[in-house]
Backbone as numpy.savetxt, mean C-alpha at the origin, in Angstrom:
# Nx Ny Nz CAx CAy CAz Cx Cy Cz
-36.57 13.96 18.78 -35.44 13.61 17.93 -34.39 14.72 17.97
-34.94 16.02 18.10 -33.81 16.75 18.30 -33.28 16.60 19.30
-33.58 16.82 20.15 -32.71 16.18 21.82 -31.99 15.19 21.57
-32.16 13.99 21.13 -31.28 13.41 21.00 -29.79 13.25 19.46
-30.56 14.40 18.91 -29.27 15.17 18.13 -28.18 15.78 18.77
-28.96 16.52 19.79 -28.16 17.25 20.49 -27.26 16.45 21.47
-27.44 15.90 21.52 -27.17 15.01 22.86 -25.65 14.30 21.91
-26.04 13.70 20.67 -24.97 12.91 20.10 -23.99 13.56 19.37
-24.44 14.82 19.25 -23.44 15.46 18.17 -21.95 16.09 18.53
-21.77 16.19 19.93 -20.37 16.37 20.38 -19.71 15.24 19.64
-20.34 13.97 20.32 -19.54 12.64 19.98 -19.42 12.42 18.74
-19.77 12.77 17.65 -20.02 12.63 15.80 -18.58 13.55 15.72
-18.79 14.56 16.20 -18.03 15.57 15.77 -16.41 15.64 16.30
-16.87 14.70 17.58 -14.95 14.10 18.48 -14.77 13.11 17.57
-15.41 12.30 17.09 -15.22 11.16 16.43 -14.23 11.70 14.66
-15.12 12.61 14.26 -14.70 13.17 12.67 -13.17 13.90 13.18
-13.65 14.75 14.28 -11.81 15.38 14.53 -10.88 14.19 14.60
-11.15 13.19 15.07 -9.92 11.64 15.54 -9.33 11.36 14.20
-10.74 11.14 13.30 -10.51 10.68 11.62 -9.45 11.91 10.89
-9.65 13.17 11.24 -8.89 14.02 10.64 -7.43 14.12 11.13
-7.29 14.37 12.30 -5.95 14.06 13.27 -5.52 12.99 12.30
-5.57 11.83 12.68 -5.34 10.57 12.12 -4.87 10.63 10.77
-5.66 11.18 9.36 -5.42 11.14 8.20 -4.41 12.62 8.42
-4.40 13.17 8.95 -3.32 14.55 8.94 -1.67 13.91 9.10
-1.94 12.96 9.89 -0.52 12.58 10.53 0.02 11.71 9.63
-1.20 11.55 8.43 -0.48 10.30 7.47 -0.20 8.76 8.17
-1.29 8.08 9.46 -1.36 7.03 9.61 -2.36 6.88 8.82
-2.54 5.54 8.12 -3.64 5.17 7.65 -3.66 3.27 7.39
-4.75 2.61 7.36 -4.39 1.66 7.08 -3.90 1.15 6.21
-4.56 1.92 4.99 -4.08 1.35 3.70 -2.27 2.15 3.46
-2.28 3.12 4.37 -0.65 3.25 3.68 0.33 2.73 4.61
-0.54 1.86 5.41 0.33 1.36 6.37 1.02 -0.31 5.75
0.17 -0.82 4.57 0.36 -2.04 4.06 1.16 -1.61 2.75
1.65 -2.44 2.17 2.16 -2.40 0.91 1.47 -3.29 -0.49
1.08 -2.74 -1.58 0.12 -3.09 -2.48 0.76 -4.63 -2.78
1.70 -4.78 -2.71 2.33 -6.15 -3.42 2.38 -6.91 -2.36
1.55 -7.89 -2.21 1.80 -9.09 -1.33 2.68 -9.94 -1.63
3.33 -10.01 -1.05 5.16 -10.75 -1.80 4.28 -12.75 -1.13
5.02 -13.11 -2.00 4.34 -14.51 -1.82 5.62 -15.65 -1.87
5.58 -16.79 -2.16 6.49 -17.74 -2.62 5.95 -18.28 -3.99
7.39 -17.72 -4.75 7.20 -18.32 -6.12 6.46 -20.40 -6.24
6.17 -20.97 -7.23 5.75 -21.80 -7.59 7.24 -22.74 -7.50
8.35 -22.31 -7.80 9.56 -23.32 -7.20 9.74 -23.30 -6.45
9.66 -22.28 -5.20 10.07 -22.20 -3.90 8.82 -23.14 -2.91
7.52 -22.89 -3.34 6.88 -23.94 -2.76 7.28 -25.11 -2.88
7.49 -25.73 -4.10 7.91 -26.97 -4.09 8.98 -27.52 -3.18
10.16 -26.36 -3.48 11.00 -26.88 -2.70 10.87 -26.64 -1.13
9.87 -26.05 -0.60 9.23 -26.28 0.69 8.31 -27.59 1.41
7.77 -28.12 0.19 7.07 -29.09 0.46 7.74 -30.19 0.43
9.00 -30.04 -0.36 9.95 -31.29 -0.45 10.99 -31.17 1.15
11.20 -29.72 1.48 12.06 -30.31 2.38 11.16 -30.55 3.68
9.94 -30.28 4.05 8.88 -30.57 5.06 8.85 -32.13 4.90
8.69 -32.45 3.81 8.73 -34.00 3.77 10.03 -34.69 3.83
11.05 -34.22 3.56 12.02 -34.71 4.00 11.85 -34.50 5.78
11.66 -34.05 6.72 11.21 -33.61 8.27 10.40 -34.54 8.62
10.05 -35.35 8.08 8.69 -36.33 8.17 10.44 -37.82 8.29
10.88 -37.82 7.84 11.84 -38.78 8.09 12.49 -38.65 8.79
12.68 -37.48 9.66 13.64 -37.73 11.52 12.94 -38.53 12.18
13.57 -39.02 12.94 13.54 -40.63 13.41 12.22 -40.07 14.85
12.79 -38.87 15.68 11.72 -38.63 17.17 10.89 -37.40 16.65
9.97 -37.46 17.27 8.44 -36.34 16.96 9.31 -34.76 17.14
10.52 -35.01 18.70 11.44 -33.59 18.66 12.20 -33.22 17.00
12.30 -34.44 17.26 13.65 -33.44 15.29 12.86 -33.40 14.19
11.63 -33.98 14.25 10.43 -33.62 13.28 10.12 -32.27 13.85
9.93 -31.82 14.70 9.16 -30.25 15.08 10.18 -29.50 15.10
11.45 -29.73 15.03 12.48 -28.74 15.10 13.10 -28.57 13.57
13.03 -29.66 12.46 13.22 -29.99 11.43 12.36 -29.00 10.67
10.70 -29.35 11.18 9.64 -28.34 10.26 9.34 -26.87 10.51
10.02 -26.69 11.85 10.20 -25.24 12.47 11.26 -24.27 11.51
12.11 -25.17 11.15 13.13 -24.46 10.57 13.20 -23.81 9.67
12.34 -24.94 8.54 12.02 -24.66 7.14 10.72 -23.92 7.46
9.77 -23.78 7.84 8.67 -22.89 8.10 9.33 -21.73 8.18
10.65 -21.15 9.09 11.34 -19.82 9.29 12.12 -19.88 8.05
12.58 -20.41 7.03 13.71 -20.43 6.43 12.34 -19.54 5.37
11.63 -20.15 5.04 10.49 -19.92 3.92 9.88 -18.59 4.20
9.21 -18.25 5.18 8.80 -17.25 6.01 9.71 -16.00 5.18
11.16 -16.15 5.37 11.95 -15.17 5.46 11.69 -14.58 3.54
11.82 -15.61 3.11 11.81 -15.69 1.34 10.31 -15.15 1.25
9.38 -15.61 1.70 7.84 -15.21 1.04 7.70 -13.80 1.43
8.53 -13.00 2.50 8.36 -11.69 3.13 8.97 -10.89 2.46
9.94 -11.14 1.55 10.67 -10.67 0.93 10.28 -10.18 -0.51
9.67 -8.68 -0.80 9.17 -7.91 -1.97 10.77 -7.91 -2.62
10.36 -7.94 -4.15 11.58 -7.93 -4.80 11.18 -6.75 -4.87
12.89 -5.67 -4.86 13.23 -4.37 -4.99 13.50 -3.80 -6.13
13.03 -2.08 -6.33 12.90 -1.90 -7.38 13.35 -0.24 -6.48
13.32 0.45 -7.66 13.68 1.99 -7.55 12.73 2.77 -6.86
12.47 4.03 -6.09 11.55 4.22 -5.76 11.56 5.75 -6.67
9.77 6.32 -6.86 10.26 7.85 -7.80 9.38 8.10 -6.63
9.64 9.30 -6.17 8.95 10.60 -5.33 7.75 11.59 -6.12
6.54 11.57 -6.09 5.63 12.27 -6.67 4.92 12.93 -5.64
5.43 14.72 -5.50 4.72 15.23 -5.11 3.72 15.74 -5.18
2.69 15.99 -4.32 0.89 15.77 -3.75 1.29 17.28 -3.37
0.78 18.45 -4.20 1.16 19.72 -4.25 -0.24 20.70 -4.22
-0.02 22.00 -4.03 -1.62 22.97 -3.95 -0.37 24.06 -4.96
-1.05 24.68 -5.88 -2.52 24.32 -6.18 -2.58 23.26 -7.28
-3.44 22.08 -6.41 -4.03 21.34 -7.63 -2.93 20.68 -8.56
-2.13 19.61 -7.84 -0.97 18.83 -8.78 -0.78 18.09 -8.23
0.00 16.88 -9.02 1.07 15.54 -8.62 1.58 16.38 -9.66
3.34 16.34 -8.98 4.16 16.70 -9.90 5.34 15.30 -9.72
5.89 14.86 -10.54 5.16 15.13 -11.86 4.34 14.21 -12.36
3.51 14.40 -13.16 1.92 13.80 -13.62 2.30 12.72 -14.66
3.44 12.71 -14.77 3.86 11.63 -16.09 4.97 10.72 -15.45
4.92 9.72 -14.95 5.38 8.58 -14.43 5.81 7.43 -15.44
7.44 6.90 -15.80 7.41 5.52 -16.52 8.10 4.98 -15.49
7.68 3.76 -14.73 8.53 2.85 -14.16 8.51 1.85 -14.71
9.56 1.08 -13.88 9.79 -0.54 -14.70 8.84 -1.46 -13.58
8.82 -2.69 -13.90 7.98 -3.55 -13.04 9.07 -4.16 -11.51
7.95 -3.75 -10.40 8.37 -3.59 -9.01 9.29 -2.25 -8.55
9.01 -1.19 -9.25 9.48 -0.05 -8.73 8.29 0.53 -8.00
8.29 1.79 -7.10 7.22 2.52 -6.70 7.50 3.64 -6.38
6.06 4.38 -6.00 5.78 5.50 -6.24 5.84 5.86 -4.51
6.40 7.14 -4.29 5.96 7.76 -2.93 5.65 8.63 -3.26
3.95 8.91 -2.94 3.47 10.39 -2.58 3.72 11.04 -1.97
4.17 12.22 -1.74 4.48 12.96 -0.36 3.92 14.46 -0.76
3.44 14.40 0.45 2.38 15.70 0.47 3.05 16.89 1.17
4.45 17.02 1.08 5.52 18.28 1.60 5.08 19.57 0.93
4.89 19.39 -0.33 4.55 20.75 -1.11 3.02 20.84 -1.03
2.33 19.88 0.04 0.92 20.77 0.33 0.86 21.79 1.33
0.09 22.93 1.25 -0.34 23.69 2.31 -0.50 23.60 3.37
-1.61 22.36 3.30 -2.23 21.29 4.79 -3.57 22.65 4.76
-4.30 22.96 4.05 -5.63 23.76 3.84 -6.67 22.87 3.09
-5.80 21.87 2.43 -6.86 21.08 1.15 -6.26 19.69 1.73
-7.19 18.65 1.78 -7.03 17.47 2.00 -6.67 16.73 0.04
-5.66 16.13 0.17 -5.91 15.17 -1.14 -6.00 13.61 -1.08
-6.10 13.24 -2.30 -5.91 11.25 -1.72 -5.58 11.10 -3.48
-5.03 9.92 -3.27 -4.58 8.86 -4.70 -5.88 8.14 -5.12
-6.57 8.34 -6.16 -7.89 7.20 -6.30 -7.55 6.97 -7.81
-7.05 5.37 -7.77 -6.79 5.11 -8.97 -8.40 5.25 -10.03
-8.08 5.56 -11.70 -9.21 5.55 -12.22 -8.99 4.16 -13.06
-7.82 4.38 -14.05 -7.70 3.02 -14.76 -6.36 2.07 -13.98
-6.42 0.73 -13.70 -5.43 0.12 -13.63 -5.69 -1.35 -14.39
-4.48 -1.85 -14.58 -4.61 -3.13 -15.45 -5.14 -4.53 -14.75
-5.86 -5.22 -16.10 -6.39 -6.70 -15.37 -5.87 -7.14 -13.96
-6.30 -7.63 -13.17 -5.69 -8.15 -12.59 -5.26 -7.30 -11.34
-5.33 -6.23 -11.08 -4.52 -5.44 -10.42 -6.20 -4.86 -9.37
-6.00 -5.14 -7.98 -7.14 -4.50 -7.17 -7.12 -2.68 -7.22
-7.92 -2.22 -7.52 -8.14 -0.82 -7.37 -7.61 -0.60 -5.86
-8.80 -0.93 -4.87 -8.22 -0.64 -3.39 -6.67 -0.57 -2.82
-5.97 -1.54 -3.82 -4.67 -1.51 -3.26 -3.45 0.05 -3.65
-4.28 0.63 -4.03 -3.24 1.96 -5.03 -4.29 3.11 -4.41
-5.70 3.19 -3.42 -6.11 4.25 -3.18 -5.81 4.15 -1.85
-5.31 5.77 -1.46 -5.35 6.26 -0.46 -6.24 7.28 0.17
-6.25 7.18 1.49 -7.28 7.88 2.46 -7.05 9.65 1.74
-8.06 10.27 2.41 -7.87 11.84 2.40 -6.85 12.26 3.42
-6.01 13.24 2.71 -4.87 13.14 3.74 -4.31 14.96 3.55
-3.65 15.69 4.77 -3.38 16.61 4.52 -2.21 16.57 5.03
-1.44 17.34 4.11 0.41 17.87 4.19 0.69 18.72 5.20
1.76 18.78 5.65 2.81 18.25 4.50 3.65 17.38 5.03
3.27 16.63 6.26 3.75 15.54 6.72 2.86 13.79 6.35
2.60 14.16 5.49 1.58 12.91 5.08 2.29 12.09 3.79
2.33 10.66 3.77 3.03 10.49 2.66 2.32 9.02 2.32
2.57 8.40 1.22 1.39 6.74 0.51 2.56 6.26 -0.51
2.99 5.16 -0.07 3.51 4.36 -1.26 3.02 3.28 -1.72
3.44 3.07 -2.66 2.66 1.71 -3.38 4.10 1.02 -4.44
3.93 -0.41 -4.43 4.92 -0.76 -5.25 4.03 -1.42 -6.59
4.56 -0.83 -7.76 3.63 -1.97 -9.12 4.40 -2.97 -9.37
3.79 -4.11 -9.61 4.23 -5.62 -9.78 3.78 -5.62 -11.11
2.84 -5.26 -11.38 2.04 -5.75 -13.08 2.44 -4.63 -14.17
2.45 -5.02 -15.23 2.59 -3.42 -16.04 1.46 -3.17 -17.00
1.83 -2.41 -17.34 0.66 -1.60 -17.78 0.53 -0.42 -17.42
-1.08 0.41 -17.88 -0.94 1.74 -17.53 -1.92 1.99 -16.53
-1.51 3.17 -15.48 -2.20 3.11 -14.62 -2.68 4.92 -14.68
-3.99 5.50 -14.26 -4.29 6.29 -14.23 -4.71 6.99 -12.75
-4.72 7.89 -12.49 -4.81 8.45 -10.89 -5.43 9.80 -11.19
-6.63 10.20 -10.05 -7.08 11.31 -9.77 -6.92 11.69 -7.94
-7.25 12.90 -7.65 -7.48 13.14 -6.34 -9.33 13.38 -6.35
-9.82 12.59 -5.44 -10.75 12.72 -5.64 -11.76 13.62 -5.38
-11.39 14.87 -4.60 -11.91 16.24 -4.31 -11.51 16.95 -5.51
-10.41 16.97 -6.14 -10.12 17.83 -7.13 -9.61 17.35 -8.38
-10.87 16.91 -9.23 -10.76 16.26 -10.77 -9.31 16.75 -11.31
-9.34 18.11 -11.38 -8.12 18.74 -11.91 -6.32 17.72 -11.92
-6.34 16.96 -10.49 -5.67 16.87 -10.52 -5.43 15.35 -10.61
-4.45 15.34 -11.71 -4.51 13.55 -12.17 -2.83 13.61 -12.72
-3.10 11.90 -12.63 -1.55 11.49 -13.37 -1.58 10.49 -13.67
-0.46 9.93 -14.74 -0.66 8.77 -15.43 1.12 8.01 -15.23
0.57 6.70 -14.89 2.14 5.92 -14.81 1.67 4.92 -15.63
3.03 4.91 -16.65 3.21 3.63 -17.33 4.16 2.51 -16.76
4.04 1.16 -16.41 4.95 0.13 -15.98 5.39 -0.64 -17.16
6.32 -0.80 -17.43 6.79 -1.80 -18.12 8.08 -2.52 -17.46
7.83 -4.04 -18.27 9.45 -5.01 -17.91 10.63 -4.95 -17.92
C-alpha cells in the first residue's frame, strides 16, 4: 500500500495545485453564475402562450416555425433579463475582515466581494450562516479563494436578513439587511 501511495501522490498533489491556481485566479463555478435566476414573470408567460398560439394560426408549417421562432427569441431576451439594482463593493481584507461588515440593501441590489485588500497568504470564502425562507444557501457561498485578484458577486432578490462568515476564520463575519 505504500508503493502505491507513492506512486499516486504526485498526481493528488498536481491535482490540489490546479484547485488552488484555479480558486487564486477567482474562476470558480459558483462565481461564475449569478444567485438570481431571472425567469418570466406570471404575465409574461401568459402573454407567451397567447402569442405561440396565435403562430398555430399561420396558414404553412414555414410561418408557423418562423412565427414560434420569433416569440421563443422575443421571450428568451425578457426571461434573461435580471432586474437591476445598485451594486455595494465589500472588501475580503487580512487581517480578518469584510469591510464593511454592516450591509443595508434594497431588493435586487448586490454585493461584490473583492479580495484587493487581501495579502493572497490566507485563502477566504463567503459561507452564508443565516439567510431567509426561501432563499438556497449554496447560491451566496463561495469557493476558498485568495487575493487580491479574486472577486464573488451575488444579487438578493428576497429580503430579509442575511448573515455571512469566512469559513477558515470565524472572526470574520457580516450581516446584510435587504429590504423593498
Amino acid at each position: 500500500m505504500n508503493s502505491l501511495l507513492k506512486k499516486r501522490l504526485p498526481g493528488i498533489l498536481a491535482a490540489g495545485l490546479v484547485t488552488l491556481a484555479v480558486g487564486a485566479a477567482g474562476v470558480t463555478p459558483a462565481a461564475a453564475s449569478d444567485a438570481s435566476a431571472s425567469a418570466l414573470t406570471a404575465k409574461q408567460k401568459k402573454a407567451k402562450a397567447k402569442a405561440l398560439k396565435a403562430c398555430n394560426k399561420k396558414r404553412t408549417a414555414k410561418q408557423k416555425a418562423a412565427c414560434k421562432k420569433a416569440v421563443n427569441k422575443r421571450f428568451a431576451k425578457l426571461a434573461n433579463q435580471a432586474p437591476k439594482g445598485k451594486t455595494v463593493t465589500v472588501n475580503v481584507s487580512d487581517p480578518y475582515a469584510y469591510i464593511p461588515n454592516q450591509v443595508n440593501l434594497k431588493v435586487n441590489d448586490s454585493i461584490l466581494w473583492d479580495w484587493k485588500m487581501a495579502t493572497g497568504r490566507e485563502p477566504h470564502d463567503v459561507t452564508p450562516v443565516t439567510v431567509p425562507a426561501g432563499v438556497n444557501r449554496n447560491d451566496f457561498k463561495s469557493s476558498l479563494l485568495i487575493g487580491p485578484n479574486a472577486t464573488f458577486k451575488r444579487q438578493f432578490t428576497k429580503p430579509g436578513a442575511y448573515s455571512f462568515v469566512c469559513s477558515i476564520h470565524f472572526q470574520m463575519t457580516m450581516n446584510v439587511n435587504v429590504s423593498r
